[in-house]
N, C-alpha and C positions, 0 to 999 in steps of 0.2 A: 507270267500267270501266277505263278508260284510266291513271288515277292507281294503279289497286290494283295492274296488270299493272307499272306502273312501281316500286311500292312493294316488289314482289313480287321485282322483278329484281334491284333494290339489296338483300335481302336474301340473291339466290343468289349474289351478287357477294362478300357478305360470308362465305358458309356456303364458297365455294370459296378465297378467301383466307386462312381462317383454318383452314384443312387438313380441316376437317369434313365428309366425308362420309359421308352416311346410308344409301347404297346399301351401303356398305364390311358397314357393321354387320347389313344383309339377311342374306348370306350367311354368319354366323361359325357356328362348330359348338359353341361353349360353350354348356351346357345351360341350359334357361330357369331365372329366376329365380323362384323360387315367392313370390308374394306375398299376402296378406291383399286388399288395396285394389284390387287388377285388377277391372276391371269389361269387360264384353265390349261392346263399340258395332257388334250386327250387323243389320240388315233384312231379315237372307234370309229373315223370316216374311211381307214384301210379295209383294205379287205380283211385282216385279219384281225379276230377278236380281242379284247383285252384281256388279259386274263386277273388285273387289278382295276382296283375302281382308277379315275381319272385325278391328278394330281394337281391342287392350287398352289399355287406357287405364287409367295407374296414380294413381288419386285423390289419397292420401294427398301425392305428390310434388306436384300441383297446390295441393291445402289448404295445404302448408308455404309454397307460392311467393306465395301469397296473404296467407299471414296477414304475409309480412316487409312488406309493400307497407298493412298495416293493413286487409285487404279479405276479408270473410266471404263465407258461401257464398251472398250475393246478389251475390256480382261474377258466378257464373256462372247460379244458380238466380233468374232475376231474379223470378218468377213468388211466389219466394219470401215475401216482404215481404206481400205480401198473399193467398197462400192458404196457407200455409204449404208450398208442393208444391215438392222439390226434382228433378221432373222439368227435364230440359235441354230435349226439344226437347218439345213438350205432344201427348202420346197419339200413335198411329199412325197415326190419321185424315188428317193434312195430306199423306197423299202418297209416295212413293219421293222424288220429285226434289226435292221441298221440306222433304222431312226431311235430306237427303241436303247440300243449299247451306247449312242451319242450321247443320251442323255444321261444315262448310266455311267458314262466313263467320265464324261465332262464335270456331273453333278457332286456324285459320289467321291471324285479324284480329288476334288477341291475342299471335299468337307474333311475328308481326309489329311490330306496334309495341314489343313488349320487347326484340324481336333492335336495333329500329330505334334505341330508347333506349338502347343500350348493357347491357342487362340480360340474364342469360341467358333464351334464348328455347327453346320447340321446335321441333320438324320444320314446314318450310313443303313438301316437296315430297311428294308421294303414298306414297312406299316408306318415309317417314322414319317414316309409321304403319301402313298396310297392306302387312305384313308378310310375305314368304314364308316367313319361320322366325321366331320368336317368341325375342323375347329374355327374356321373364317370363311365365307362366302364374300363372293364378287357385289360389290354397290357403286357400279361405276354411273357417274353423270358426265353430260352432253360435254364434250370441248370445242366445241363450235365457238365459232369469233360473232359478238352482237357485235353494234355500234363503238361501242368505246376501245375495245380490245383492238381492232383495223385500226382505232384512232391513233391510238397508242405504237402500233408496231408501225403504221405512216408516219409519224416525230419521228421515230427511233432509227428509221433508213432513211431518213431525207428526202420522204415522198419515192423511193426507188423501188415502185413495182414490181421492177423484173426479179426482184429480189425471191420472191414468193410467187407470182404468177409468169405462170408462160403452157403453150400449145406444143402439142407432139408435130412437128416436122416430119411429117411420112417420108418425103423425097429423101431427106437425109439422116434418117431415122433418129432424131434426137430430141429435144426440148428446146425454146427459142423465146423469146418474149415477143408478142406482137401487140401494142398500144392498140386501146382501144377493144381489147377482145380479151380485157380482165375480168374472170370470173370468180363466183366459188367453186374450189375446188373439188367438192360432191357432182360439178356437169360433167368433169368429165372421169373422174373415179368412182365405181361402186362401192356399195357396202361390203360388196363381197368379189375375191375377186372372180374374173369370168375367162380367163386366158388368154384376155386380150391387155387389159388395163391392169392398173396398180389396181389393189383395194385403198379405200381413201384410209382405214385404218393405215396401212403399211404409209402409203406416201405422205401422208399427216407426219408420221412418227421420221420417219426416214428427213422431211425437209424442218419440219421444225427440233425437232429434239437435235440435231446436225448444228443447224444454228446458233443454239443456245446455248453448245457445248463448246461451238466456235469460237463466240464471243467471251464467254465463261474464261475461256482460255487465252484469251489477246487483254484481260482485264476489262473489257466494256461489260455496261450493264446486260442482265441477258433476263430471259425467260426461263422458268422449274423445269429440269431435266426428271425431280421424281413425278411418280403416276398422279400422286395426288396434287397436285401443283395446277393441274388441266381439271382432270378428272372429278374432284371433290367438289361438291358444289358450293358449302361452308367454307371452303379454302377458296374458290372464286370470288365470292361473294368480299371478301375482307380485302383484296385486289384495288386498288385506285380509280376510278374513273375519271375518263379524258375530261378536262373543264369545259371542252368546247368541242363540238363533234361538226366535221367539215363535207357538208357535202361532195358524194363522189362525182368527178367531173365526166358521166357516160354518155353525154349528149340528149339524154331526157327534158321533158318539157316540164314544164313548172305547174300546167293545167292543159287537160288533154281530155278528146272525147271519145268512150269508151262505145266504138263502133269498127263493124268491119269493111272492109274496102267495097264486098259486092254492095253492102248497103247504107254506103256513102254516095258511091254510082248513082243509086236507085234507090229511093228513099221509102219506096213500095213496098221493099222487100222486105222490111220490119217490122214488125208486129207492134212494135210500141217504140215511144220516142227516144232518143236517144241518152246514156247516159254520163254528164257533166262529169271530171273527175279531176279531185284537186290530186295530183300527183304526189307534188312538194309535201304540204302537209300529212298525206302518208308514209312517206319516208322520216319524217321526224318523229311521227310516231311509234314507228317499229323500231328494232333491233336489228334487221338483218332484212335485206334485200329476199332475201330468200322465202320470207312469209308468203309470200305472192308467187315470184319468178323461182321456179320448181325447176327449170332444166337449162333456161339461158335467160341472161343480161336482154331477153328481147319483147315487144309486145304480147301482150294475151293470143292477138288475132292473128298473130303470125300460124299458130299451129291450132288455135279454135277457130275455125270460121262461122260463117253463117248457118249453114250445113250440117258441118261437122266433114272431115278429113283426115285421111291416115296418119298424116303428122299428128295429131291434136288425138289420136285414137279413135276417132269418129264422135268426142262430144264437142257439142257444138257451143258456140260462145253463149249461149241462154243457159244451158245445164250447166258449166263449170262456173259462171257467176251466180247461179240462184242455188247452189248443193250445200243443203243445211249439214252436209256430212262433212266437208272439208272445209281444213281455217283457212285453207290458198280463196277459195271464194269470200265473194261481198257478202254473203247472204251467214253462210258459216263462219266468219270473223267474227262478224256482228252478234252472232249467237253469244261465242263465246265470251266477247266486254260486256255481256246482259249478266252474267255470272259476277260479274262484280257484289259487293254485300250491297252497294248504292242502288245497285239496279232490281238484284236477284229476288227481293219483296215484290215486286210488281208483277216479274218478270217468273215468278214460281208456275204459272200454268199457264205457258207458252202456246200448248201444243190446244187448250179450251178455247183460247180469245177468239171471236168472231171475226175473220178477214175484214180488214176496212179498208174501203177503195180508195180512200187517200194514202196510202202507205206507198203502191205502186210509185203513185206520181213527186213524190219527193225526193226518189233518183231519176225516175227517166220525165226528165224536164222540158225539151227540145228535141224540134228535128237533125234541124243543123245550128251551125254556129260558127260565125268567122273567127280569127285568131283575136279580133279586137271585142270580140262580141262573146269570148272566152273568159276574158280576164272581166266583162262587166258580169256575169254571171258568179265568177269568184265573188266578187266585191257585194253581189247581192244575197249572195248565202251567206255570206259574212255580216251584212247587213241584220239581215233576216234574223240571224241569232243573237245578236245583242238586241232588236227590238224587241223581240220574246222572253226577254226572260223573266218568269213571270214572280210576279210582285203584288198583283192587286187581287186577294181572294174575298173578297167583301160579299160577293155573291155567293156565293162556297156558305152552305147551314154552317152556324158555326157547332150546334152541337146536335145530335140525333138518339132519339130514345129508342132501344129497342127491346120491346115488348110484348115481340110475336109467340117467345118462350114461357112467357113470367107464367112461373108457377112456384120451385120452390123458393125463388131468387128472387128476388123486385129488380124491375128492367135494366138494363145496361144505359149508360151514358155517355155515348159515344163520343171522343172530342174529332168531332169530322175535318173541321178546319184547320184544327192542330196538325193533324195526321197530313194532311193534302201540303199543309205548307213548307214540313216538313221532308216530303218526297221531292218539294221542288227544291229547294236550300239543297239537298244530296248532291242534285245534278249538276248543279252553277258552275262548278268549274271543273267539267267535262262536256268537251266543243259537239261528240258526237250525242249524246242524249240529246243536249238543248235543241240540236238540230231538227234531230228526229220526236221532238215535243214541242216544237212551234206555235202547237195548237195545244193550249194547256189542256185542253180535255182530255189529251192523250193519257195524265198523269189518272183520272178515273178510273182509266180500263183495267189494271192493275187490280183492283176490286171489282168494280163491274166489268167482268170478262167475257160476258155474251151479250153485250151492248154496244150499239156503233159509239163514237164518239160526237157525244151532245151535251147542250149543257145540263138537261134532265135524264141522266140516265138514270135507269130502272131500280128496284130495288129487288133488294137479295129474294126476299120472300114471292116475287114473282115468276121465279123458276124454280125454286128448292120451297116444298111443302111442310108445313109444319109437324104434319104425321110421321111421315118416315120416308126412306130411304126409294128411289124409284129403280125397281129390280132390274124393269129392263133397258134402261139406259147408262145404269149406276151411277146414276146422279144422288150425290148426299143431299139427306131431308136437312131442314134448316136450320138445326143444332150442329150439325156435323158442317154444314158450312161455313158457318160461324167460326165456330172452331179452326177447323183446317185454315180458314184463310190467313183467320188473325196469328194464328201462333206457329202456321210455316211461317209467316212474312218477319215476325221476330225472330225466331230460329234464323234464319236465313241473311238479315240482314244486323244480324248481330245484339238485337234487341234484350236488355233484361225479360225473360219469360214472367209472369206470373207466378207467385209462389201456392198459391190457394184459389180457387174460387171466387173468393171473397174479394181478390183484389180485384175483380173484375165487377162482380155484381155482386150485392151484399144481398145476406140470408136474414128472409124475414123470420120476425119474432115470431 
């Protein structure tokens, strides 16, 4: 005790000689630094209170300190070497005061002796980590594997799954590979852990950083063992992507119809017909199986039925496909690709547009459909979109005055046609718009947003009055419509605004 307090002194002897202090850095007002590698070191989930604020602790600057000195992450995970657990101090079990002196002897023991050696050191005194203002705050992004990164680590093991996937063996309590029942590893680790399972944090960190460090070390090429390497999303982002992404071979069908077994049986039992689903083509569209499939490699209706069922939480396959609230549904995906700048002009008053009863029936197409009478439905949606894509606006005004305003202005001159032809060129080479615009009048309703879709729809001044504002609907009077429409749809879709007035309608003399 008596030597650490002495070793301890010679260290403060050295921190105030050398003009360093850490209390100076407490108080500055420059804003934290956002980093990837911040990890949070807090207890206030013990029973016992803290008596310091909670300590960030920047990883990545520790791993660089270590690897100059030739020393991996069992300089500090010592546990490492033999379970492979990059836990510091081991579970929450040992205590407040003894979790509390681990880190204290561990932390401070090492800054120690490198301030002592002559080598840069850190903070030996309480404030130099427990912190009243924070000089760095956590900005950690997603490490999740899209499409290209599986690609990548499939070349890298020679297609050898068991590499990274495998299932808990209860009988013999261990871990196993079993083909065929390769998942992501979120089905069966939580976010958090629950005392039963890993947290996916910990088993992420534990099987890939393990890996990396593996191969790192036998000379093959490997994966970022620092925080940011995963975690940064600018550092992901500048990462290679696979030239060719290989479908996973899970025994999925290539076009499938999206129904449940009671009302396969019974065709009765469905309130509307059934709906067509190109499979394939959404998987090339995503990034990750997981957009969709939330807890297993399995169909929708395995745990949504008709009903609804305990597996599936009691919502039944109609709410988990029509919930404008989640992206795992049709209905809420679809929301979200309308956010595009291509789309989101049209798509700016979602929640005003008048239901149109052809909307339903462009998913639910059919009752049934054989396997052979599957693939001509693909082929006829396919169809269907290249014969629509629309080309011929001849009919379309091509230009419109409007004059319901003119007072200190002279009227507007609307280039109508310009504008329509325009919303269509956006969509051309995006397969789900064109889809869902089959019927060019769709591309109207975008403007006229309380009008079915026809070739005459109505005009603005037929709902919005030219006097003012209608109080109790709060419907905007017809200046305000105008406005809002035209210059969300620019804002939104990326549009130069207007710089004056005048560029819009000229002031008369």
């Amino acid at each position: 005790m008596t030597r650490w307090i002495a070793s301890i002194s010679s260290v403060l002897i050295i921190i105030i000689y050398s003009g360093v202090v850490y209390s100076d850095i407490v108080t500055s007002t420059v804003a934290p630094e956002k980093r990837s590698d911040v990890i949070h070191i807090d207890s206030s989930n013990l029973s016992k209170k803290n008596e310091r604020p909670p300590v960030r602790f920047p990883h990545d600057l520790h791993t660089d300190a270590l690897a100059e000195k030739n020393e991996g992450c069992a300089a500090c995970h010592s546990d490492m070497v033999k379970t492979r657990s990059f836990e510091f101090i081991k579970g929450d079990k040992v205590g407040y005061d003894n979790r509390m002196n681990g880190y204290h002897d561990r932390c401070i023991g090492c800054h120690t002796s490198s301030i002592a050696s002559g080598e840069m050191g850190g903070p030996v005194i309480c404030s130099g980590c427990h912190r009243e203002q924070y000089t760095m705050e956590r900005a950690v992004g997603s490490a999740r594997f899209d499409t290209s990164l599986h690609q990548r680590h499939n070349d890298a093991l020679n297609k050898s799954c068991e590499s990274c996937h495998h299932v808990y063996d209860t009988l013999n309590k261990k871990t196993v590979y079993e083909k065929g029942k390769e998942g992501s590893c979120s089905y069966c680790h939580p976010e958090k852990e629950n005392g039963k399972d890993m947290s996916l944090e910990k088993a992420s960190h534990q099987q890939c950083v393990t890996c990396h460090e593996t191969r790192k070390e036998s000379g093959k090429t490997a994966g970022p063992v620092r925080c940011e390497g995963c975690h940064d999303p600018l550092k992901r982002l500048s990462y290679k992507k696979a030239e060719k992404i290989q479908r996973l071979p899970m025994g999925q069908k290539d076009f499938l119809m999206l129904q449940t077994k009671e009302s396969q049986e019974d065709t009765t039992k469905n309130r509307m017909a059934f709906v067509p689903f190109d499979h394939k083509r959404h998987e090339e569209k995503n990034e990750s199986c997981q957009i969709c499939h939330h807890k297993a490699l399995t169909g929708c209706t395995q745990c949504h039925t008709l009903t609804g069922s305990e597996k599936g939480g009691f919502n039944n396959l109609e709410k988990i496909m029509h919930d404008s609230t989640s992206t795992r549904s049709c209905t809420g995906c679809h929301k979200v690709e309308r956010k595009a700048a291509e789309c989101s002009g049209c798509h700016t008053f979602e929640s005003d547009r008048a239901e149109d009863n052809k909307g339903c029936i462009q998913c639910h197409l059919t009752l049934t459909l054989s396997e052979d009478q599957q693939k001509q439905a693909q082929d006829l949606i396919e169809q269907n979109i290249q014969e629509n894509i629309h080309d011929d606006f001849s009919k379309v005004p091509e230009k419109l005055v409007l004059n319901k305003m003119e007072k200190t202005y002279q009227p507007v001159v609307f280039p109508h046609r310009k504008i329509v032809q325009t919303l269509s060129d956006k969509i051309k080479n995006n397969r789900m718009a064109q889809y869902f615009h089959q019927d060019k009048n769709t591309l109207c309703m975008g403007c006229h947003h309380k009008t079915p879709s026809t070739d005459t729809p109505t005009a603005c001044s037929s709902c919005h009055t030219a006097v003012k504002m209608d109080s109790d609907t709060f419907k905007p009077g017809l200046l305000g419509a105008y406005h809002i429409q035209c210059m969300e749809c620019h804002a939104r879709m990326g549009i130069r605004q207007p710089e004056s007035c005048t560029q819009c309608h000229k002031e008369k003399n």
